[in-house]
DRENNUSE-562799 format. One record per residue (C-alpha): x, y, z; residue in one letter. Coordinates in Angstrom, 2 decimals. Each point is the difference from the previous one (the first is absolute). Layout:
u->X; v->Y; w->Z; resn->A
...
% end
This chain:
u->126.07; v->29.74; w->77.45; resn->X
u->-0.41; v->-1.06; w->3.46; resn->X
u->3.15; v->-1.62; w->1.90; resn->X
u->-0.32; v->-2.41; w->2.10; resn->X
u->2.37; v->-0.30; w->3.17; resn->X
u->0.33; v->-3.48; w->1.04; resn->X
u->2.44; v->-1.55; w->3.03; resn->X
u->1.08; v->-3.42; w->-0.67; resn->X
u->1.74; v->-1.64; w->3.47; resn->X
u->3.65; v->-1.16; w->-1.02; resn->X
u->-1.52; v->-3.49; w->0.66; resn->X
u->-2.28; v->0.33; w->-2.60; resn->X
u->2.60; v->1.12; w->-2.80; resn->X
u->0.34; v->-3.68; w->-2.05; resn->X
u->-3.34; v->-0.07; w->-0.37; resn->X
u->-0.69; v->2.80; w->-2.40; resn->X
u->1.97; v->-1.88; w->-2.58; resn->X
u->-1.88; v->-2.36; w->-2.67; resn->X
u->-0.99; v->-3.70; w->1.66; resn->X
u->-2.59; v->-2.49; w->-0.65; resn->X
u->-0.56; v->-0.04; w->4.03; resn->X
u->0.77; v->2.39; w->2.53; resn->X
u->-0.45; v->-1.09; w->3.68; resn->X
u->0.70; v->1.88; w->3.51; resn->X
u->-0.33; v->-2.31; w->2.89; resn->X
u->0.62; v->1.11; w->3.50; resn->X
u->-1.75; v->1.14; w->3.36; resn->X
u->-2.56; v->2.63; w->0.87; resn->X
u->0.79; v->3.69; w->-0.36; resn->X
u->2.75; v->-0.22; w->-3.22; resn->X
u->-2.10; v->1.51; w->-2.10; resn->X
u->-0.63; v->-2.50; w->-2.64; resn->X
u->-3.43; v->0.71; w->-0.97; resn->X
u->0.78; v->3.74; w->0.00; resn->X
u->2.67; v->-0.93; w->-2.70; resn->X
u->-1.82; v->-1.78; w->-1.74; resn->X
u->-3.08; v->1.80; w->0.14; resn->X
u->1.53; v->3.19; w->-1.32; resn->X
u->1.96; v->-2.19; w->-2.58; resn->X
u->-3.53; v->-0.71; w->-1.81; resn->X
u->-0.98; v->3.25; w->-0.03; resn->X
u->3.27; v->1.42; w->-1.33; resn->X
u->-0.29; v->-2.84; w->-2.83; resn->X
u->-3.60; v->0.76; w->-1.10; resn->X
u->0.66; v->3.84; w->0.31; resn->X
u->2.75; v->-0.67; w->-2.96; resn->X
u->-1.53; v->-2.99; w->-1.69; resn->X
u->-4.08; v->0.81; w->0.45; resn->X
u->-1.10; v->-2.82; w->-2.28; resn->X
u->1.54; v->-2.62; w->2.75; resn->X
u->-2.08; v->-1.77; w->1.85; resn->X
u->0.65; v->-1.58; w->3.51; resn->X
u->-1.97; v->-2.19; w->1.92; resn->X
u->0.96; v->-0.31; w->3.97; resn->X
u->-0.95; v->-2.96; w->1.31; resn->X
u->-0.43; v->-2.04; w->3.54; resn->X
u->-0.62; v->-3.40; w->0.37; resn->X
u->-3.19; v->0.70; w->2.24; resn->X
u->-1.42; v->3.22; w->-0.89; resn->X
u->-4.15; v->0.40; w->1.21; resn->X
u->-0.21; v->3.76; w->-0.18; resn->X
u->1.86; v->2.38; w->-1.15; resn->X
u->1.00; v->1.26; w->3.41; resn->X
u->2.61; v->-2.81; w->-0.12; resn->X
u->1.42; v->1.43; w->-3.18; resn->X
u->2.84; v->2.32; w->-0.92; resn->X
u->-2.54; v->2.54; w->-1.24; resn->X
u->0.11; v->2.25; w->2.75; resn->X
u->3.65; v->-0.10; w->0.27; resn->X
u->0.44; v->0.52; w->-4.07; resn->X
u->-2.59; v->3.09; w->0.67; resn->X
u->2.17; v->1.67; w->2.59; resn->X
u->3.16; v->-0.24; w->-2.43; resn->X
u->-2.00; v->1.53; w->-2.68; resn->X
u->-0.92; v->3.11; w->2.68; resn->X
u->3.74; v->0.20; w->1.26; resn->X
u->2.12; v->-0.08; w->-3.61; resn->X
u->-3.23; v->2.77; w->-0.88; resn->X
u->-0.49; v->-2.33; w->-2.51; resn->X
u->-4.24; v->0.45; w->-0.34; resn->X
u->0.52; v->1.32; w->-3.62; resn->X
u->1.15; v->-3.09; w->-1.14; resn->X
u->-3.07; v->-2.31; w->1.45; resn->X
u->-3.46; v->-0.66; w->0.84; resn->X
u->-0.76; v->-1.82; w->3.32; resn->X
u->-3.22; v->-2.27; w->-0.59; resn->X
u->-1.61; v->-2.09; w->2.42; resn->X
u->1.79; v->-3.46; w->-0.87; resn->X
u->2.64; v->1.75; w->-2.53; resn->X
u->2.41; v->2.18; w->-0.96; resn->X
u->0.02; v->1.54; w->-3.27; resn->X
u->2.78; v->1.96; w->-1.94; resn->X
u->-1.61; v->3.11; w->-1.66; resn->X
u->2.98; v->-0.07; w->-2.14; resn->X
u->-0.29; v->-3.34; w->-1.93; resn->X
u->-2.10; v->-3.15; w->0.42; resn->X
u->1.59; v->-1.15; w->3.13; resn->X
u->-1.22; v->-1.28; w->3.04; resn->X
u->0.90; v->-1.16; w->3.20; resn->X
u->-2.51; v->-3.00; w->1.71; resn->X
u->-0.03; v->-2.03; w->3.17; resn->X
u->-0.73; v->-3.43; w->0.12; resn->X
u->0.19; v->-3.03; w->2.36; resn->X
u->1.47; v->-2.98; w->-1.13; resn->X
u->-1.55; v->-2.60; w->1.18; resn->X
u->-3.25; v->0.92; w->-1.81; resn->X
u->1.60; v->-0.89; w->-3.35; resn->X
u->0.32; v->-2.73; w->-1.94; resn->X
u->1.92; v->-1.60; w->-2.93; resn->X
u->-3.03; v->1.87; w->-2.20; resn->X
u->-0.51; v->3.15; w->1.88; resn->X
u->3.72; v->0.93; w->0.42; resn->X
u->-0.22; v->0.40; w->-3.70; resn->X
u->-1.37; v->3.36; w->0.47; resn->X
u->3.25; v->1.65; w->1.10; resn->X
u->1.93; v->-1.39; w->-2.47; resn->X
u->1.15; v->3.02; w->-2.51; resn->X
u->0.98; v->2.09; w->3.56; resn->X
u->3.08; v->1.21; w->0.19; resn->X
u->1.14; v->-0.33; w->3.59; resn->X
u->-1.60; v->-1.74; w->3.21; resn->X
u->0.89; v->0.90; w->3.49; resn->X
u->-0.57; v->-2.96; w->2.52; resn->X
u->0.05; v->1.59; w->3.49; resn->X
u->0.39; v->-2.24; w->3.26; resn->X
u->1.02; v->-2.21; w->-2.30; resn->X
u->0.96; v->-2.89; w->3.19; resn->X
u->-4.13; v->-1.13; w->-0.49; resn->X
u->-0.17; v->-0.35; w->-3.47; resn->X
u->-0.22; v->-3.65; w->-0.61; resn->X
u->2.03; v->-2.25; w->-2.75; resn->X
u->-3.15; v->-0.17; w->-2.17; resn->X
u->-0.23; v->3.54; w->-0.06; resn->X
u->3.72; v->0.64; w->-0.72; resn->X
u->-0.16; v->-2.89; w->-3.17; resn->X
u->-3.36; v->2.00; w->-1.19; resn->X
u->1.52; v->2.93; w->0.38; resn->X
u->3.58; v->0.13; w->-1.89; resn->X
u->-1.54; v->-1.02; w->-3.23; resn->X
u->-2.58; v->2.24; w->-0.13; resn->X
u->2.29; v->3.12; w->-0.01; resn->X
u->1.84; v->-0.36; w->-3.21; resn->X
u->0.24; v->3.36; w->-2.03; resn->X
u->3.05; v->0.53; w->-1.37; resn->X
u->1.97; v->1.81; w->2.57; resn->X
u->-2.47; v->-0.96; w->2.62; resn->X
u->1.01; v->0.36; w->3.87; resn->X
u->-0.80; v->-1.79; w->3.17; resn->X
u->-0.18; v->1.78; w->3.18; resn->X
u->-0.15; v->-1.96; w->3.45; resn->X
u->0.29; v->1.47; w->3.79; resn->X
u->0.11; v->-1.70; w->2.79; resn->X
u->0.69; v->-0.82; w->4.17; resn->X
u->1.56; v->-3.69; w->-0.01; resn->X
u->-2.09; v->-2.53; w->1.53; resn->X
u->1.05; v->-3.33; w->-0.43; resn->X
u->3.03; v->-1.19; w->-1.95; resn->X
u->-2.26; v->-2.41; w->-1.95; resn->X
u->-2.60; v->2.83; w->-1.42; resn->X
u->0.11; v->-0.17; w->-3.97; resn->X
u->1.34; v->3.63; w->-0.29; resn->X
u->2.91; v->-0.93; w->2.27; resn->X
u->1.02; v->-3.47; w->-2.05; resn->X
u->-0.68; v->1.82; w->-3.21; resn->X
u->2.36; v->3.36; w->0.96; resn->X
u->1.92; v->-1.08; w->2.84; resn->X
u->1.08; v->-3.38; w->-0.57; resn->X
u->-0.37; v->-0.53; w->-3.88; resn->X
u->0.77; v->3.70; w->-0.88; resn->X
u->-0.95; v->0.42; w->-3.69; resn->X
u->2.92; v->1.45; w->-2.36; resn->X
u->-2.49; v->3.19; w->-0.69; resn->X
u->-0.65; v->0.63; w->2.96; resn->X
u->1.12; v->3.02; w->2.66; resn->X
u->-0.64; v->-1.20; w->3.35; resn->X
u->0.34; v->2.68; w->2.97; resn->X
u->0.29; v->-1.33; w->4.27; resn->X
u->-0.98; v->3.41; w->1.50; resn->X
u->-0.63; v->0.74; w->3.02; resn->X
u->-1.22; v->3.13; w->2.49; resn->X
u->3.63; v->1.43; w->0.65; resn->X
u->0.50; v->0.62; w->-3.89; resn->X
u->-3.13; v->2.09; w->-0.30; resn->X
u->1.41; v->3.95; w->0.32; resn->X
u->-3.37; v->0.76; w->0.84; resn->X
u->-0.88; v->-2.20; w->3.04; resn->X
u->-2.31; v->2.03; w->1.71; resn->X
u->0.85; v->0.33; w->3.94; resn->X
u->-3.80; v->-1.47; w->1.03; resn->X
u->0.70; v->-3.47; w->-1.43; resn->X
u->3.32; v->0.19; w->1.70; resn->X
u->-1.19; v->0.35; w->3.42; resn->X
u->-2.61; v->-2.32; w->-0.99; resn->X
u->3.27; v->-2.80; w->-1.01; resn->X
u->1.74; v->0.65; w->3.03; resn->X
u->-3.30; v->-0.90; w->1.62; resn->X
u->-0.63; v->-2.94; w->-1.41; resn->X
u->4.15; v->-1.29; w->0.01; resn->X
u->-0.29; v->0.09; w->4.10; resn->X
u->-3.64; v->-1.70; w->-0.12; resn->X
u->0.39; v->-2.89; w->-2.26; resn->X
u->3.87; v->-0.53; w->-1.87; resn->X
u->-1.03; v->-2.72; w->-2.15; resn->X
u->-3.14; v->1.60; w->-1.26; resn->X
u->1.65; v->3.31; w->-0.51; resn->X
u->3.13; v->-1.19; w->-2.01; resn->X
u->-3.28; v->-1.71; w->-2.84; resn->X
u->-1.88; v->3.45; w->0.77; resn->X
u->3.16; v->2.39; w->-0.86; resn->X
u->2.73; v->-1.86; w->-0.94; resn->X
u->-1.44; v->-2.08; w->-2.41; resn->X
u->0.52; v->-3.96; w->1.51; resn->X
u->-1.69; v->-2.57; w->-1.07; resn->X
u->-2.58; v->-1.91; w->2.83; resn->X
u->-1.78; v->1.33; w->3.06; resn->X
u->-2.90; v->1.27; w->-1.31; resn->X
u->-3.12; v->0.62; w->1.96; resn->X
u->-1.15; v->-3.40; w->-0.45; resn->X
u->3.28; v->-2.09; w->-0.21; resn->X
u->-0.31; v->-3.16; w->2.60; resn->X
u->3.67; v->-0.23; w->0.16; resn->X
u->1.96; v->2.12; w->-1.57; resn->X
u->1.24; v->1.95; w->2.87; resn->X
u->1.38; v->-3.16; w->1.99; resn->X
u->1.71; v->-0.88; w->-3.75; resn->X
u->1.74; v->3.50; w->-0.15; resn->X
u->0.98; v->0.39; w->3.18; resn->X
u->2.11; v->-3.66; w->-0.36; resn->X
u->1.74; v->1.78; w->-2.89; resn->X
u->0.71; v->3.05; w->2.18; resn->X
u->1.33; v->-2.21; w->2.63; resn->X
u->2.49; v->-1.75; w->-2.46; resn->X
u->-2.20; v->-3.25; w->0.43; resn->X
u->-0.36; v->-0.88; w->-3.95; resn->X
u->2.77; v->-0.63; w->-1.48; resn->X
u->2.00; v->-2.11; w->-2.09; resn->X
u->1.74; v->-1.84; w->2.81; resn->X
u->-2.79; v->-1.67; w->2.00; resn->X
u->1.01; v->-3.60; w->-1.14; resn->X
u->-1.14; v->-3.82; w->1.36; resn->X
u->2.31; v->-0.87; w->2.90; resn->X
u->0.49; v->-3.54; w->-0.15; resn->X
u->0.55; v->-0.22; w->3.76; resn->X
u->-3.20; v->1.29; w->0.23; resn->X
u->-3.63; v->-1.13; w->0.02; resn->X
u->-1.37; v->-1.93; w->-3.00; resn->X
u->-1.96; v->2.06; w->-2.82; resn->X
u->-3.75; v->0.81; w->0.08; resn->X
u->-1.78; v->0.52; w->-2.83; resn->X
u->-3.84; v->2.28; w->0.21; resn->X
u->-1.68; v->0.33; w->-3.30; resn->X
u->-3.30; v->1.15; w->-1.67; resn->X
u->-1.03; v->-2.03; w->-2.59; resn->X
u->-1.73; v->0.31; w->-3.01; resn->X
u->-0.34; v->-0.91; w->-4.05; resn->X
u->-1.37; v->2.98; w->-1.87; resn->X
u->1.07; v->2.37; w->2.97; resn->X
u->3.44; v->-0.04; w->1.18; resn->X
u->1.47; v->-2.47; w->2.25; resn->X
u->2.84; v->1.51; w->2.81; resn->X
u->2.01; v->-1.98; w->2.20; resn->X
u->2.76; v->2.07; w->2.77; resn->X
u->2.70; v->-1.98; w->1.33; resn->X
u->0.82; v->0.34; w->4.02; resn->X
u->2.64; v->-0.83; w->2.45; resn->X
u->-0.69; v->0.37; w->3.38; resn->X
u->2.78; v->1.56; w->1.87; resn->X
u->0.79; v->1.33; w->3.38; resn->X
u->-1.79; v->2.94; w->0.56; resn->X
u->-1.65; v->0.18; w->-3.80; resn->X
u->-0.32; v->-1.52; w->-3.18; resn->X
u->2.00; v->-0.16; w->-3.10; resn->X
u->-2.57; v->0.31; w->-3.23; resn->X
u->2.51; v->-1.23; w->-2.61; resn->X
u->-2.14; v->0.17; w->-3.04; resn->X
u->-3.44; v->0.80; w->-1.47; resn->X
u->-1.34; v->-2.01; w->-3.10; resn->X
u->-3.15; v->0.82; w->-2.43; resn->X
u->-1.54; v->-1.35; w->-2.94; resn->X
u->-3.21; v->-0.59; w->-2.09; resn->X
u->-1.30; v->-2.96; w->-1.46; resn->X
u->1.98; v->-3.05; w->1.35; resn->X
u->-1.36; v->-2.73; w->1.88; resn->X
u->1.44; v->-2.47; w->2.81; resn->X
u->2.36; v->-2.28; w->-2.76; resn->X
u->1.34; v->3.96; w->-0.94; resn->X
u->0.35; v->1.18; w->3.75; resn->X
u->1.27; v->-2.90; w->1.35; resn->X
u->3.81; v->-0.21; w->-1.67; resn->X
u->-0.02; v->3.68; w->0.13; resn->X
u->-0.20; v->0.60; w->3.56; resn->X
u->2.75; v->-3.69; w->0.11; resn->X
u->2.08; v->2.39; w->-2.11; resn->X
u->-0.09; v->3.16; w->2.93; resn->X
u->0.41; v->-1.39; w->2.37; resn->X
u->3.31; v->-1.63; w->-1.48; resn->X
u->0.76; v->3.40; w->-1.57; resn->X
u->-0.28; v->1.50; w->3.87; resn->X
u->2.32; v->-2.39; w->1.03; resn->X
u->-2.16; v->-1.82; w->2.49; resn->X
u->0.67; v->-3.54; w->-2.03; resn->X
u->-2.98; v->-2.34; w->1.34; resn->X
u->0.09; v->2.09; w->3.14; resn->X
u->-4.42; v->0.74; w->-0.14; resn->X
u->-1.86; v->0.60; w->2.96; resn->X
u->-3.16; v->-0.14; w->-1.48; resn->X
u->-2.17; v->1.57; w->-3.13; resn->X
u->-3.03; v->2.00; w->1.51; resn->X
u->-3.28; v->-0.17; w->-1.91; resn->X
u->-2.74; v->2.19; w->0.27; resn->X
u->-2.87; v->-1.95; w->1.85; resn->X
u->-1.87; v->0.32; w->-3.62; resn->X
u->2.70; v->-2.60; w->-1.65; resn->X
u->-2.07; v->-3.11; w->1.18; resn->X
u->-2.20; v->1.30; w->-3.16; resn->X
u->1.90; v->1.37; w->-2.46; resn->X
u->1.33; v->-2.11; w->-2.65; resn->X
u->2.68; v->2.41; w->-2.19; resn->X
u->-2.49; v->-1.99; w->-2.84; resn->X
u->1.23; v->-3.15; w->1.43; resn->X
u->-2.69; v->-3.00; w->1.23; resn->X
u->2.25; v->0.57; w->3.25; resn->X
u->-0.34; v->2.16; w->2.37; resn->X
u->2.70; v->2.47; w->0.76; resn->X
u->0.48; v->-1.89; w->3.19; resn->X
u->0.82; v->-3.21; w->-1.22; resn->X
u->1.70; v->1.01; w->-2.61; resn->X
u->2.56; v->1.82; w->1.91; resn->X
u->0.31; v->-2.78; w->3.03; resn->X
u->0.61; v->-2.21; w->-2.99; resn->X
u->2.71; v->1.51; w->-0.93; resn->X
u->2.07; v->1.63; w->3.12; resn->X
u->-1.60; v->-2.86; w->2.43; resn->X
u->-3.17; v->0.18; w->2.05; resn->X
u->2.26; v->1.78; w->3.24; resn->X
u->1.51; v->2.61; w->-2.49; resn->X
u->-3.73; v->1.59; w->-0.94; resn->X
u->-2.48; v->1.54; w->2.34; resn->X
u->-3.33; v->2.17; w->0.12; resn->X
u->0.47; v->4.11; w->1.17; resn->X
u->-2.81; v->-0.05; w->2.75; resn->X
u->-3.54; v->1.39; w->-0.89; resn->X
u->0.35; v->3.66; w->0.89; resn->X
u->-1.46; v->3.52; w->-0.94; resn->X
u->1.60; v->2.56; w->-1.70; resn->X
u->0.30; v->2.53; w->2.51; resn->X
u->2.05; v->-2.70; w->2.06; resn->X
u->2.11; v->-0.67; w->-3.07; resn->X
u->0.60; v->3.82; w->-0.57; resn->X
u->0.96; v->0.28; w->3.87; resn->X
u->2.21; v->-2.79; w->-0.28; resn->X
u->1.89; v->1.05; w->-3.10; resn->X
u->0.76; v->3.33; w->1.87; resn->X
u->0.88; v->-1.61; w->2.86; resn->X
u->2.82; v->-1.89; w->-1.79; resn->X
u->1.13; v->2.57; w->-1.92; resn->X
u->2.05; v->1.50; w->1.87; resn->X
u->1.86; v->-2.94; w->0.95; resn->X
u->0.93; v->-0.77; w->-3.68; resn->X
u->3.20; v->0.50; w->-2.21; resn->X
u->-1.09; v->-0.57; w->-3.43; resn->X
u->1.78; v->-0.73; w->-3.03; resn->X
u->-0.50; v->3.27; w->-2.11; resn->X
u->1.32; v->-1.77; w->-3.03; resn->X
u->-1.66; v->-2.87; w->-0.15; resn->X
u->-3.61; v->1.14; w->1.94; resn->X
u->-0.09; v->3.15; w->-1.96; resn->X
u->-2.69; v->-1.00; w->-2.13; resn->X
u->-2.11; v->-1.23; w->3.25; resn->X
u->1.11; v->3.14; w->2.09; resn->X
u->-1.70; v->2.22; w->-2.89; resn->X
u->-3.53; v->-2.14; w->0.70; resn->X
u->0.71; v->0.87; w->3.88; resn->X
u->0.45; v->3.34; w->-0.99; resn->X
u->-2.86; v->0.24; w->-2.32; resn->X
u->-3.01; v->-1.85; w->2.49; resn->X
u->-2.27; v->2.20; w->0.80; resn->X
u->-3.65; v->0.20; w->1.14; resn->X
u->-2.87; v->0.05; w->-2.55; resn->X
u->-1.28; v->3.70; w->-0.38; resn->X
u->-3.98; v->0.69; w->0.18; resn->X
u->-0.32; v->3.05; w->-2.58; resn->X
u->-3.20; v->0.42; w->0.91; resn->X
u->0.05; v->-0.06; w->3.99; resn->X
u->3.71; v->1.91; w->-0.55; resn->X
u->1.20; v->-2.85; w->2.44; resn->X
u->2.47; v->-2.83; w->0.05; resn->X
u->-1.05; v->-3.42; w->0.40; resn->X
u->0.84; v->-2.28; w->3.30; resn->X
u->0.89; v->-2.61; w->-3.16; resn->X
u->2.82; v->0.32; w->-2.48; resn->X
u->-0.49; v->0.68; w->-3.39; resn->X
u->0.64; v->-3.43; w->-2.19; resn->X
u->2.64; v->0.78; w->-2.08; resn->X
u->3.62; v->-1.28; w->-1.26; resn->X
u->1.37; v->1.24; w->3.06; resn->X
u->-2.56; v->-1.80; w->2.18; resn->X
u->1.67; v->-3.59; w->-1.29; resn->X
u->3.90; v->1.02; w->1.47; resn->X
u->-1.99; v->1.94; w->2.99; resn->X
u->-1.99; v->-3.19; w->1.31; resn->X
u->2.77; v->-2.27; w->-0.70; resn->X
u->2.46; v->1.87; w->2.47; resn->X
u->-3.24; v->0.53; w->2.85; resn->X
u->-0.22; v->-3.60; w->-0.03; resn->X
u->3.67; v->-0.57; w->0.54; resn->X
u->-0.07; v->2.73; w->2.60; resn->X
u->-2.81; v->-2.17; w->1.32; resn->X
u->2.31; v->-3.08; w->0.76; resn->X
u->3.13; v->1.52; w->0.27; resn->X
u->-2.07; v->1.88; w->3.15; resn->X
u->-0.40; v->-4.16; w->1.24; resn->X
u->3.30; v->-1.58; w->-1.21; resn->X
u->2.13; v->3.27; w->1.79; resn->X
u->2.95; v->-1.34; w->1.35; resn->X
u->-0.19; v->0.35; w->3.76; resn->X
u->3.62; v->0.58; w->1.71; resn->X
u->0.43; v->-2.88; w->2.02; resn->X
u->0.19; v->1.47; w->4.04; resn->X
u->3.17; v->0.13; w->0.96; resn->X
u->0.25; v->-0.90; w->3.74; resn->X
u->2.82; v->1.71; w->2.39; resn->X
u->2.93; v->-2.12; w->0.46; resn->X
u->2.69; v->-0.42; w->3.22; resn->X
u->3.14; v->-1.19; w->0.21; resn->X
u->0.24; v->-3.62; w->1.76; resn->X
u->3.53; v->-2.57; w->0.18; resn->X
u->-1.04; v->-2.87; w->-2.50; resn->X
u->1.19; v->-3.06; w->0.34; resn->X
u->3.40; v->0.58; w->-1.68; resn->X
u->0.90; v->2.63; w->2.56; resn->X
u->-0.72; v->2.64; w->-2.90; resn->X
u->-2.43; v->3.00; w->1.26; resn->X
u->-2.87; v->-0.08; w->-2.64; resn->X
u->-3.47; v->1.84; w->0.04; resn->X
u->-3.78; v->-2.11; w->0.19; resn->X
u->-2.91; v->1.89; w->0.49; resn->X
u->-1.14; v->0.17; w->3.45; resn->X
u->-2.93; v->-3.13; w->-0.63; resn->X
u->2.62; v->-2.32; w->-0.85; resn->X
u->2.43; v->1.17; w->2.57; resn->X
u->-3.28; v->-1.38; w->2.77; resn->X
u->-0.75; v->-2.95; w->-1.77; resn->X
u->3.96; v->-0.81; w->1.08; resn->X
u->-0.53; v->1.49; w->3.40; resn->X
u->0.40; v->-3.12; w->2.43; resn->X
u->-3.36; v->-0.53; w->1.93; resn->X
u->0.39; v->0.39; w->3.63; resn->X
u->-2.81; v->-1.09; w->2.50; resn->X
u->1.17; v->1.52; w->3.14; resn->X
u->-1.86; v->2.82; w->1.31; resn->X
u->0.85; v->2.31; w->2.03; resn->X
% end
């Protein structure tokens, strides 16, 4: 009988017991594919009818598959008794097992039929697969005893596997946060390489190693957002002064996609973005009392500077004979509502991180928009292997051009300091010594013709 000798990390303990789903999220180099790579082996060296399917949201080739790595576990537990290593398979010579390697977005409600007696499916870089994918998915694996794998390097806090695990945890599920410092094993090459890339770029490395969400390669924004919440400048305390500057109000609008509108207040030196606000489906008569009903809730009472529309709102109608225009000047008054300025995207983009910086938000009540900021990024060409000079059109994009064209006219509206003009003490007319600056102190100069 062989024995096999396998290490488990201390991390990786809880998830050797039974569980519907087992998930390890966490940064680069904490060996969760090599966990979970040799767990599939291990199970279909003691239970060789299994079968496991490992699956990727996108997968054209192979190449992009576990395969290889699954192959090299097989070679290193000396485990080649046990299978045969096909060209798109593996196969247990022990039982009718087999392990296969699919891409999920090639499947459909038909299709993912096919896997359904399998016993176990592994979703690695589980961050891309997509909410269709997940609902096709969860059903299909249903054997009695069945087990869901998923591995992954957090992207955005939105993704599907991150709602589904991290903020709606299932009751069977074991959910591991693991990162680089609890593998045993972390070799000293992608060390040096950490350091490396800690003292290049912080914000990229802590997604890269440490597992945070935002900054990828193609975020628009995200490293202006994180480095606000670094600097203490989102938190629950940024709150309407009502000595202040009135409210603003920028918004994206839409039916069937999501309308956002950000609150502003202009302050010395900055801006105070008080809330963020997001929904589908509504029109004008639904916005209307709803943005009535924040700004009360901000405490601003009817203190509104104005509502800025994007310069499209003259034709949108929120399925209303109106447009969005008129609809709105109706009813906050015709000085309350006013058209962002015709401008392209790359001076929208500039302008949002050109405000930035200069903004405290509200991480309670913008959290929602502060994810979409987060989550913009630039469209992807897979086949040119480049990013777009355009953003991809997604959810995020809604929250995303909402705050670039409040960024926009918050640039315009920026409270400039007033010039304060040196002052000299002078007897008034009292006897008292007070202080004018020195234009007024001529202007009460007597004029004297003599010359001399």
């Amino acid at each position: 009988m062989t024995v096999l000798d396998i290490a488990t990390p201390r991390w990786a303990v809880p998830l050797l017991q039974p569980a519907r789903y087992k998930a390890a999220y966490g940064g680069r180099g904490s060996g969760k594919s090599h966990f979970f790579g040799e767990y599939v082996i291990e199970e279909h060296i003691l239970h060789p009818d299994d079968s496991t399917v490992c699956v990727r949201e996108i997968q054209k080739s192979l190449d992009q598959s576990v395969k290889r790595l699954l192959e090299s576990k097989i070679e290193k537990l000396n485990a080649g008794w046990y299978f045969e290593v096909l060209d798109a398979k593996i196969r247990s010579k022990r039982g009718n097992g087999i392990i296969t390697f699919q891409g999920m977005q090639n499947h459909t409600a038909d299709s993912i039929k096919s896997l359904e007696g399998y016993k176990r499916a592994w979703v690695e870089e589980a961050q891309t697969l997509s909410q269709y994918s997940l609902d096709l998915l969860r059903p299909t694996i249903r054997t009695p005893g069945s087990e869901m794998l998923f591995s992954w390097n957090p992207r955005f806090k939105t993704d599907p596997v991150d709602v589904f695990f991290r903020k709606n945890k299932p009751d069977n599920a074991i959910v591991i946060s693991v990162n680089w410092n609890d593998n045993p094993w972390f070799p000293e090459e992608l060390r040096r390489e950490m350091i490396d890339d800690f003292e290049r770029d912080p914000d990229k490395a802590e997604h890269i190693w440490n597992g945070a969400y935002g900054a990828t390669q193609g975020a628009i924004l995200a490293r202006w957002v994180n480095q606000a919440i670094r600097e203490g400048r989102a938190t629950p305390d940024v709150e309407f002064d009502p000595n202040g500057a009135p409210i603003e109000v920028s918004c994206d609008l839409g039916f069937r996609d999501t309308a956002s509108f950000w609150y502003w207040q202009r302050a010395v030196g900055g801006f105070r973005v008080l809330a963020y606000d997001g929904d589908t489906g509504l029109d004008a008569d639904d916005w209307i009392p709803r943005i009535r009903n924040k700004i009360i809730e901000l405490g601003a009472g009817r203190k509104l500077g104005k509502i800025w529309l994007p310069h499209d709102a003259r034709a949108k109608t929120f399925q209303s004979k109106h447009t969005t225009i008129e609809r709105f000047a109706q009813a906050f008054g015709v000085d309350k509502c006013a058209i962002v300025p015709q401008s392209k995207k790359l001076d929208q983009i500039s302008a949002a991180r050109a405000v930035i910086p200069r903004c405290e938000f509200n991480s309670e009540l913008c959290e929602a928009g502060m994810d979409g900021l987060i989550a913009w990024e630039y469209a992807y060409n897979e086949d040119l292997g480049v990013f777009s000079r355009e953003p991809l059109h997604n959810w995020a994009s809604h929250p995303a051009d909402a705050f670039a064209y409040g960024a926009q006219m918050m640039q315009e509206l920026a409270q400039k300091e007033p010039e304060t003009l040196p002052k000299f003490p002078v007897t008034g007319h009292n006897g008292r010594i007070v202080t004018i600056p020195l234009d007024e102190m001529w202007a009460e100069t007597t004029k004297r013709n003599e010359r001399y």
